[in-house]
Biotite code that builds the C-alpha atoms (Angstrom):
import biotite.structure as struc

atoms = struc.array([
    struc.Atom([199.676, 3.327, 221.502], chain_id="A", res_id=1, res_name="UNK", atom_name="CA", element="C"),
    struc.Atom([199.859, 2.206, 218.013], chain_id="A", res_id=2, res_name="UNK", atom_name="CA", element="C"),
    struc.Atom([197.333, 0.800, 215.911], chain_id="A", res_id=3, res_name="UNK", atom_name="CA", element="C"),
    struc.Atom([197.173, 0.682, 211.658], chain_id="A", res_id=4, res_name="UNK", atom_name="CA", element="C"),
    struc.Atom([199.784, 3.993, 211.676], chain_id="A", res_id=5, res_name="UNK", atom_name="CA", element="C"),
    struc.Atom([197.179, 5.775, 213.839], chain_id="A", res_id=6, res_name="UNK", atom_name="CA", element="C"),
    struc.Atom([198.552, 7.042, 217.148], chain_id="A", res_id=7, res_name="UNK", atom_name="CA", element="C"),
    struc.Atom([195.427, 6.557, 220.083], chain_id="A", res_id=8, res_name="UNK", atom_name="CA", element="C"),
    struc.Atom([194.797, 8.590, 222.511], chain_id="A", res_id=9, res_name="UNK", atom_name="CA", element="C"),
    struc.Atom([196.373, 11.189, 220.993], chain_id="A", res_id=10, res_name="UNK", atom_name="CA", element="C"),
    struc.Atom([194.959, 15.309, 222.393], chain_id="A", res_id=11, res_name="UNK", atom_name="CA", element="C"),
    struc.Atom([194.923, 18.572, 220.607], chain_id="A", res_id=12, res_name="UNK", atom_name="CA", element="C"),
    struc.Atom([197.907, 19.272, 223.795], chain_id="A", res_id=13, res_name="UNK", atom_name="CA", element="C"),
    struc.Atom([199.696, 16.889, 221.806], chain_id="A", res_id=14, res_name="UNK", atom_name="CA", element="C"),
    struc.Atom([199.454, 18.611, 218.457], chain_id="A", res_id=15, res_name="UNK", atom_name="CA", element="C"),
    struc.Atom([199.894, 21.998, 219.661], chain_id="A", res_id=16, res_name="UNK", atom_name="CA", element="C"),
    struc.Atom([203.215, 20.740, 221.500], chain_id="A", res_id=17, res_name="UNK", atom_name="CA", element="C"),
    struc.Atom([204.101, 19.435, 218.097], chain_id="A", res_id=18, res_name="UNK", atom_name="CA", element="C"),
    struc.Atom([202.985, 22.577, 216.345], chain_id="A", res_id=19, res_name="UNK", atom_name="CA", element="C"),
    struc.Atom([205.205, 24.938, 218.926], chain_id="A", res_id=20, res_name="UNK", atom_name="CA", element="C"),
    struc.Atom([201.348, 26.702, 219.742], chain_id="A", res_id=21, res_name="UNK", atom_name="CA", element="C"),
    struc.Atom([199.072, 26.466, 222.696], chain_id="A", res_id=22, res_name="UNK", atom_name="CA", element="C"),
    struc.Atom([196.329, 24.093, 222.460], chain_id="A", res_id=23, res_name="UNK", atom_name="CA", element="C"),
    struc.Atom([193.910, 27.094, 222.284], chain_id="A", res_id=24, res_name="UNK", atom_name="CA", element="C"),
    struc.Atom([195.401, 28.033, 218.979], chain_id="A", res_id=25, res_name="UNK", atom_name="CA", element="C"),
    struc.Atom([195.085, 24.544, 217.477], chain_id="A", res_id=26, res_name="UNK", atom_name="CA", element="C"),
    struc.Atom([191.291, 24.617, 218.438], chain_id="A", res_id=27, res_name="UNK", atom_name="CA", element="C"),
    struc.Atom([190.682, 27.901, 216.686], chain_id="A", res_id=28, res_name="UNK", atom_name="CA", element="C"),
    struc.Atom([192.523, 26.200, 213.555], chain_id="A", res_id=29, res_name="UNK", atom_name="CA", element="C"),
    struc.Atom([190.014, 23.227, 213.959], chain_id="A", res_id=30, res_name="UNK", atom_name="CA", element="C"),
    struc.Atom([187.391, 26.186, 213.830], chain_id="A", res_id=31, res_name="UNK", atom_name="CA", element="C"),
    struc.Atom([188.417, 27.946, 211.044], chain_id="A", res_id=32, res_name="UNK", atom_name="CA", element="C"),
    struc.Atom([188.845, 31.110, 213.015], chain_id="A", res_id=33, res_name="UNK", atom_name="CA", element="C"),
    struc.Atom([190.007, 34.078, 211.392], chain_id="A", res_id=34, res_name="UNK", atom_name="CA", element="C"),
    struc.Atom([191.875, 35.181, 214.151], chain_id="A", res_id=35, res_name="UNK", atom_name="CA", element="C"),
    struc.Atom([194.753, 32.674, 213.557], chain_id="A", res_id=36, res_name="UNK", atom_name="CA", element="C"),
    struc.Atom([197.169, 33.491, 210.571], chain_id="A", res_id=37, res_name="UNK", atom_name="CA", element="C"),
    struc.Atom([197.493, 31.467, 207.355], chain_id="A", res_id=38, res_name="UNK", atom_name="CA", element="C"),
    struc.Atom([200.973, 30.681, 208.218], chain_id="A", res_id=39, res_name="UNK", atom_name="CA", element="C"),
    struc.Atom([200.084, 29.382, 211.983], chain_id="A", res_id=40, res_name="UNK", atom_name="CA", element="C"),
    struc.Atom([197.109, 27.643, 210.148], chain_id="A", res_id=41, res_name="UNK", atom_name="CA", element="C"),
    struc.Atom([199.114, 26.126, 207.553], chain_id="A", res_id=42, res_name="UNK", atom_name="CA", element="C"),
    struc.Atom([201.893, 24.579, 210.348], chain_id="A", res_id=43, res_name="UNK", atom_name="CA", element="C"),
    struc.Atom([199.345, 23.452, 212.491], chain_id="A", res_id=44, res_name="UNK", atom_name="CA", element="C"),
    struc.Atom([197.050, 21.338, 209.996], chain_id="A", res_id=45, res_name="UNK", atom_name="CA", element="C"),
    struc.Atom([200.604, 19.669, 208.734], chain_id="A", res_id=46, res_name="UNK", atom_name="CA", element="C"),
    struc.Atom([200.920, 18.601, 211.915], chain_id="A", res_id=47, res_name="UNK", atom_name="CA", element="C"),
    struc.Atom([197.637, 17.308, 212.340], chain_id="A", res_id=48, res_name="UNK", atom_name="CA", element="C"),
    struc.Atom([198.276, 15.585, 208.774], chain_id="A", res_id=49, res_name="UNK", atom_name="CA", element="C"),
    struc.Atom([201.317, 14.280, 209.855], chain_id="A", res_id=50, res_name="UNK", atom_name="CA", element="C"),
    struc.Atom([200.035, 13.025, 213.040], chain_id="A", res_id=51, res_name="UNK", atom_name="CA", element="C"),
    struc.Atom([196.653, 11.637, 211.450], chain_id="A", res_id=52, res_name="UNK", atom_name="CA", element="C"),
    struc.Atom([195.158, 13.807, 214.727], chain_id="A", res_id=53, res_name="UNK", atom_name="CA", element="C"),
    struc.Atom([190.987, 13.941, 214.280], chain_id="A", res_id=54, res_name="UNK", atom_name="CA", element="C"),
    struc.Atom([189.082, 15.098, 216.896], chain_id="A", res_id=55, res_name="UNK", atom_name="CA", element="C"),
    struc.Atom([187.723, 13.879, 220.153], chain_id="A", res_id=56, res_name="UNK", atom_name="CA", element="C"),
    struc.Atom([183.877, 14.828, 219.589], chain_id="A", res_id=57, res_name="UNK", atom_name="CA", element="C"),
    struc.Atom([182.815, 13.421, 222.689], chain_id="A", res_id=58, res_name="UNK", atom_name="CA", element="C"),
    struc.Atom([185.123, 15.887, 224.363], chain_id="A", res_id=59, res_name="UNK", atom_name="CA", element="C"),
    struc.Atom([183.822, 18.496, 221.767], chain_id="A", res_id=60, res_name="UNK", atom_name="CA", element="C"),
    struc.Atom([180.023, 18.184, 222.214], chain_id="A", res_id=61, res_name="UNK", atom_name="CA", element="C"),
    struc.Atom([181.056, 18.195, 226.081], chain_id="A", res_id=62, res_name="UNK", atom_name="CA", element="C"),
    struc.Atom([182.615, 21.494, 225.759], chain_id="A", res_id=63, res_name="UNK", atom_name="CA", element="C"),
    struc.Atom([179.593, 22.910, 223.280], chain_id="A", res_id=64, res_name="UNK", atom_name="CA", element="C"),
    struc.Atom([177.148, 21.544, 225.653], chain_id="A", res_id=65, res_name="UNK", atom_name="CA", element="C"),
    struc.Atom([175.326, 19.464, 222.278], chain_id="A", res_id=66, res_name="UNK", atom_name="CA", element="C"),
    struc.Atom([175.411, 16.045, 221.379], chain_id="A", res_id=67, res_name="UNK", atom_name="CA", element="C"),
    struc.Atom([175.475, 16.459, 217.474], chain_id="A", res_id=68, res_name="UNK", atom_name="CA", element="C"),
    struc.Atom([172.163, 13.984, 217.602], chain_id="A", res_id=69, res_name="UNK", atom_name="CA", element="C"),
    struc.Atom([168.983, 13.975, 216.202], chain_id="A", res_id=70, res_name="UNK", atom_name="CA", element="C"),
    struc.Atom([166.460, 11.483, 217.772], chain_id="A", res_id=71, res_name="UNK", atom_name="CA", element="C"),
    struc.Atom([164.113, 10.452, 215.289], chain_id="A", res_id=72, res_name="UNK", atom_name="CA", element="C"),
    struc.Atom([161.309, 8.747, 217.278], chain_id="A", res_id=73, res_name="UNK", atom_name="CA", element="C"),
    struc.Atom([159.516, 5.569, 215.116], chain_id="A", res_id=74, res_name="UNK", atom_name="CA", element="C"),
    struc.Atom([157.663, 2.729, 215.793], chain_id="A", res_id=75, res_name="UNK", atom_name="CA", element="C"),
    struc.Atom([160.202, -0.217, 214.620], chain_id="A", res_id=76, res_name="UNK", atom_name="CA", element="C"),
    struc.Atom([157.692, -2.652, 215.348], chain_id="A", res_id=77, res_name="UNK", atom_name="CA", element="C"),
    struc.Atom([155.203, -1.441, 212.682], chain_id="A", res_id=78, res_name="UNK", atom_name="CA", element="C"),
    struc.Atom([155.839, -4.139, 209.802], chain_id="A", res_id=79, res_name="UNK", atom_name="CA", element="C"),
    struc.Atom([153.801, -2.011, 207.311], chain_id="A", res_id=80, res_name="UNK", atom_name="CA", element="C"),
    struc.Atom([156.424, 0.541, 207.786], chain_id="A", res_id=81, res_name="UNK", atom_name="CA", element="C"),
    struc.Atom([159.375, -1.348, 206.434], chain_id="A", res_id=82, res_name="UNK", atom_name="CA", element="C"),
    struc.Atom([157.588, -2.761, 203.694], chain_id="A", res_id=83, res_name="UNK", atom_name="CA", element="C"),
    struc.Atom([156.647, 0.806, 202.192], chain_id="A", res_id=84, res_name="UNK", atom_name="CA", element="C"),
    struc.Atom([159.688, 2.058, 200.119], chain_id="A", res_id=85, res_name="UNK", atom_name="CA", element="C"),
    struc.Atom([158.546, 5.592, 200.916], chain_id="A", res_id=86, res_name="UNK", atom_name="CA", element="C"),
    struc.Atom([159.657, 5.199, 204.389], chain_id="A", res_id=87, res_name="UNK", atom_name="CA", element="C"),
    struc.Atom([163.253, 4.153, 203.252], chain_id="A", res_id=88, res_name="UNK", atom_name="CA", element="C"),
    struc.Atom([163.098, 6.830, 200.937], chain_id="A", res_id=89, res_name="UNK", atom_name="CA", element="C"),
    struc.Atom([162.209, 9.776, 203.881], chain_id="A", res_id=90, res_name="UNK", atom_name="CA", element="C"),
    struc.Atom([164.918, 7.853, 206.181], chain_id="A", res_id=91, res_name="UNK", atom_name="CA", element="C"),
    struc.Atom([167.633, 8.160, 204.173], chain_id="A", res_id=92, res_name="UNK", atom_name="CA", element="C"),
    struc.Atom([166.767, 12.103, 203.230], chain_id="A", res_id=93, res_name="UNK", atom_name="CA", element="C"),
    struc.Atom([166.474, 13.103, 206.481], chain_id="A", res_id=94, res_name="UNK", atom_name="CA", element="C"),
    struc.Atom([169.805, 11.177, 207.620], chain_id="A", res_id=95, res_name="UNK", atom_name="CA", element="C"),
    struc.Atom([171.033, 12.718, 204.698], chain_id="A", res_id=96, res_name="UNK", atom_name="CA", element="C"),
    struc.Atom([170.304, 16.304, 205.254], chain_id="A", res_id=97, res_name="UNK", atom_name="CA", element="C"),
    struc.Atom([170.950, 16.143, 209.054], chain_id="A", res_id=98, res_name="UNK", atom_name="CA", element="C"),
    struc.Atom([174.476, 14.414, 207.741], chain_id="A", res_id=99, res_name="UNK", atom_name="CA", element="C"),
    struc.Atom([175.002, 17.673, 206.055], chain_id="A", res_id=100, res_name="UNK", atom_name="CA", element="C"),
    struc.Atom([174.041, 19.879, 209.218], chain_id="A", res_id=101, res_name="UNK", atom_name="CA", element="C"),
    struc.Atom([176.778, 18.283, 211.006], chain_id="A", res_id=102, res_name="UNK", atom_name="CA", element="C"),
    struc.Atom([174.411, 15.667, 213.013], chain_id="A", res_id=103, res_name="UNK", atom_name="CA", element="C"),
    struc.Atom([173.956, 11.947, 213.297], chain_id="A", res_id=104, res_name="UNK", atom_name="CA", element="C"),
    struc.Atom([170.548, 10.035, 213.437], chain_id="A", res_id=105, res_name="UNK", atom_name="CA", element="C"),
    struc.Atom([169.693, 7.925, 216.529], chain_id="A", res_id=106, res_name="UNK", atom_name="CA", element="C"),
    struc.Atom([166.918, 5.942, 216.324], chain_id="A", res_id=107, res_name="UNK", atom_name="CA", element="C"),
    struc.Atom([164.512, 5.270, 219.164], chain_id="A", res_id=108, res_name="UNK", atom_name="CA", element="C"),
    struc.Atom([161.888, 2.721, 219.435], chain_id="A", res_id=109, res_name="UNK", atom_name="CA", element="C"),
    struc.Atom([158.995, 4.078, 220.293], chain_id="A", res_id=110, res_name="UNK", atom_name="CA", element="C"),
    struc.Atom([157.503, 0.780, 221.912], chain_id="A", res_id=111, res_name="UNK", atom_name="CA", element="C"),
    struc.Atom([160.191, 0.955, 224.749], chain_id="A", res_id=112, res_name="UNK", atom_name="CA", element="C"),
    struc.Atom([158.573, 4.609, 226.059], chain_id="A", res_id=113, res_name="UNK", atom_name="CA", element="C"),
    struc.Atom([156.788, 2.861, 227.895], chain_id="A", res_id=114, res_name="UNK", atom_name="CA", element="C"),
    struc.Atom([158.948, 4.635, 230.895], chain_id="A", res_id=115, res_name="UNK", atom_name="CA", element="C"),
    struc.Atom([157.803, 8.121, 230.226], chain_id="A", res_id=116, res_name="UNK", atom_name="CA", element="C"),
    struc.Atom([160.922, 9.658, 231.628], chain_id="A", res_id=117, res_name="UNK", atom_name="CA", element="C"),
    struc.Atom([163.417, 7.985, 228.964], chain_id="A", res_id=118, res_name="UNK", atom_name="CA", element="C"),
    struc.Atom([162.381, 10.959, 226.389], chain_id="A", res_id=119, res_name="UNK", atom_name="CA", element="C"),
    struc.Atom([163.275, 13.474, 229.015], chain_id="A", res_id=120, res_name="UNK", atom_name="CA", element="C"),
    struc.Atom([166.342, 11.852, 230.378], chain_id="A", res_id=121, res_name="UNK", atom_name="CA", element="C"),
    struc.Atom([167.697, 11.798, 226.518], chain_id="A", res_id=122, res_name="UNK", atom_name="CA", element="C"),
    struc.Atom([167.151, 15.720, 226.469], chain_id="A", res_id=123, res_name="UNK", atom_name="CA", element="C"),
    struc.Atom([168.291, 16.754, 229.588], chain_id="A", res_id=124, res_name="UNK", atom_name="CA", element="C"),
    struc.Atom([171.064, 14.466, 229.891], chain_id="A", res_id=125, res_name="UNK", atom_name="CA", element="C"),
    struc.Atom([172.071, 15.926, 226.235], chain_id="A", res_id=126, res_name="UNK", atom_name="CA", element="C"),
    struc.Atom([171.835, 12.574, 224.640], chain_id="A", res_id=127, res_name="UNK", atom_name="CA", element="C"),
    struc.Atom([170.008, 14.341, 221.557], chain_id="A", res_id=128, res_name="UNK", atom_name="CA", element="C"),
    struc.Atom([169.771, 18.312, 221.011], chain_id="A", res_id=129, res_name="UNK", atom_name="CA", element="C"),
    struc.Atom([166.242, 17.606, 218.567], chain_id="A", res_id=130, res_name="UNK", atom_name="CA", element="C"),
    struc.Atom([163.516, 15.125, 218.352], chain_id="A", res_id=131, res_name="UNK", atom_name="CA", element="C"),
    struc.Atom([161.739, 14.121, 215.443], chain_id="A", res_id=132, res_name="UNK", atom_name="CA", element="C"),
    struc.Atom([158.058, 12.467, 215.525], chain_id="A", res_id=133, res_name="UNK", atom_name="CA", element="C"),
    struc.Atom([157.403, 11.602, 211.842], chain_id="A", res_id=134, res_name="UNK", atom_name="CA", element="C"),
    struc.Atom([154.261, 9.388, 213.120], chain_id="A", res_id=135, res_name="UNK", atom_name="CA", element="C"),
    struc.Atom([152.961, 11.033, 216.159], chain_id="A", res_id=136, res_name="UNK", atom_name="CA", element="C"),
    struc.Atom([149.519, 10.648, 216.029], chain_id="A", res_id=137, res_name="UNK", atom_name="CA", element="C"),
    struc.Atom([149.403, 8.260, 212.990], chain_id="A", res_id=138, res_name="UNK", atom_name="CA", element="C"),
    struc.Atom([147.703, 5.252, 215.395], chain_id="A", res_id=139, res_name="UNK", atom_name="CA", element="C"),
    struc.Atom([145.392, 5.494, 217.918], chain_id="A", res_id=140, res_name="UNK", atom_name="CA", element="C"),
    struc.Atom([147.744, 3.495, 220.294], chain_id="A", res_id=141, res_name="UNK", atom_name="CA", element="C"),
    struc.Atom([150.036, 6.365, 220.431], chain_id="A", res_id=142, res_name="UNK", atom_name="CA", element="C"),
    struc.Atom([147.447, 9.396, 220.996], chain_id="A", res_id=143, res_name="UNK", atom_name="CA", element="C"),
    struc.Atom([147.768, 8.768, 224.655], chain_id="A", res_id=144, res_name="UNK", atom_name="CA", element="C"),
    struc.Atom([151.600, 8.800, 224.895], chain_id="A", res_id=145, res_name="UNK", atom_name="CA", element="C"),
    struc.Atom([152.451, 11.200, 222.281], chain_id="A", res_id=146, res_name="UNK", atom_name="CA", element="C"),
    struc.Atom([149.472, 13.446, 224.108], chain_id="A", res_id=147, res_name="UNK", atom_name="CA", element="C"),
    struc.Atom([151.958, 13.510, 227.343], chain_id="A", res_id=148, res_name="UNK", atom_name="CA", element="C"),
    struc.Atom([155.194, 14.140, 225.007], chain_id="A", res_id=149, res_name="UNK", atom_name="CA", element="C"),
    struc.Atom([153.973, 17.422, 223.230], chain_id="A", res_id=150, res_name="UNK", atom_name="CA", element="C"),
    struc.Atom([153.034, 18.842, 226.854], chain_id="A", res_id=151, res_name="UNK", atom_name="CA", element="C"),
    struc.Atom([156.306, 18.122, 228.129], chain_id="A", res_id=152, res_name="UNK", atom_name="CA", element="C"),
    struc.Atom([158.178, 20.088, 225.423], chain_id="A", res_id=153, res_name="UNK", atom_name="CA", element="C"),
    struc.Atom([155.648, 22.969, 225.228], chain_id="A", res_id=154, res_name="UNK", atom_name="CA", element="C"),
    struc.Atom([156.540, 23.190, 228.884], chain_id="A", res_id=155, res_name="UNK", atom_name="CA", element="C"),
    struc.Atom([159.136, 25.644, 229.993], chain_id="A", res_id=156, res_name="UNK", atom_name="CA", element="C"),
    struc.Atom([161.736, 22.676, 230.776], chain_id="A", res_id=157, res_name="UNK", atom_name="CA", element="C"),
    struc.Atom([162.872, 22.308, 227.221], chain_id="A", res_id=158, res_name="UNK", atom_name="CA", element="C"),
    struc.Atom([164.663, 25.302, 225.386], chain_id="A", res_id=159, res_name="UNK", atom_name="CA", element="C"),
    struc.Atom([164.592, 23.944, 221.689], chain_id="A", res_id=160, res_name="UNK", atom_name="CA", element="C"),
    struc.Atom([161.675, 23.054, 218.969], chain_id="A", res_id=161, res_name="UNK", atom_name="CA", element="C"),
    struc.Atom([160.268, 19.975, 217.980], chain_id="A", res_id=162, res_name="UNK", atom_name="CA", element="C"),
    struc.Atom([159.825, 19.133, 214.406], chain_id="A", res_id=163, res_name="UNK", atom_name="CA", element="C"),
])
């Protein structure tokens, strides 16, 4: 299917059929590995060029087991918050510098937690591979959730830090 010159739907089979390679070979071009010739690397990413071919990172992170997501846990109902330009200012560096790391930013309301499990189901449903907490214990409101969040990931069931 068309749409604006871009073909949809279209696979890394379909590039490496193109390419006269296996799809395994296109991957490793995607990957920069240095097991794949300049020559092969050079036909294949003309093809992809040519074909206007990017990625499918859902089927990507599936394969890597990661989502490529950084929850960044905030209270979005906190009015003073928005109106202080540092916050803006720490927002867009981290977004920035997780940008650069090859992540995306997800926010998450920390008003609907209400459901203790949500935070869990996002990790071990691999909705986000890190958390951050920038105002954990800033209120007294949140002492008693964020008290039951730092247990659960010092427990055993989560394999990664928390910042």
């Amino acid at each position: 299917m068309h749409k604006g010159g871009i073909v949809l739907n279209l696979t890394i089979r379909d590039v490496a059929k193109a390419a006269n390679v296996s799809p395994s070979t296109v991957s490793r071009v995607l990957n920069n590995s240095s097991r794949i010739s300049d020559r092969t690397k050079k036909r294949v990413l003309k093809v992809i060029e040519e074909l206007n071919y990017h990625p499918n990172n859902l089927a990507r992170n599936f394969a890597n087991q990661n989502s490529k997501m950084i929850g960044l846990i905030e209270d979005l109902n906190e009015v003073e918050a928005f109106n202080n330009i540092y916050f803006y200012k720490v927002i867009f560096g981290l977004e920035k510098t997780i940008y650069e790391c090859g992540y995306n930013l997800m926010f998450i309301n920390y008003n609907n937690l209400e459901n203790k499990d949500i935070i869990r189901k996002l990790i071990m449903e691999k909705r986000v591979d890190g958390i951050i907490f920038p105002s954990l214990h800033s209120t007294v409101k949140c002492n008693a959730r964020s008290g039951y969040f730092i247990r659960c990931f010092k427990s055993k069931t989560f394999s990664w830090s928390v910042v």
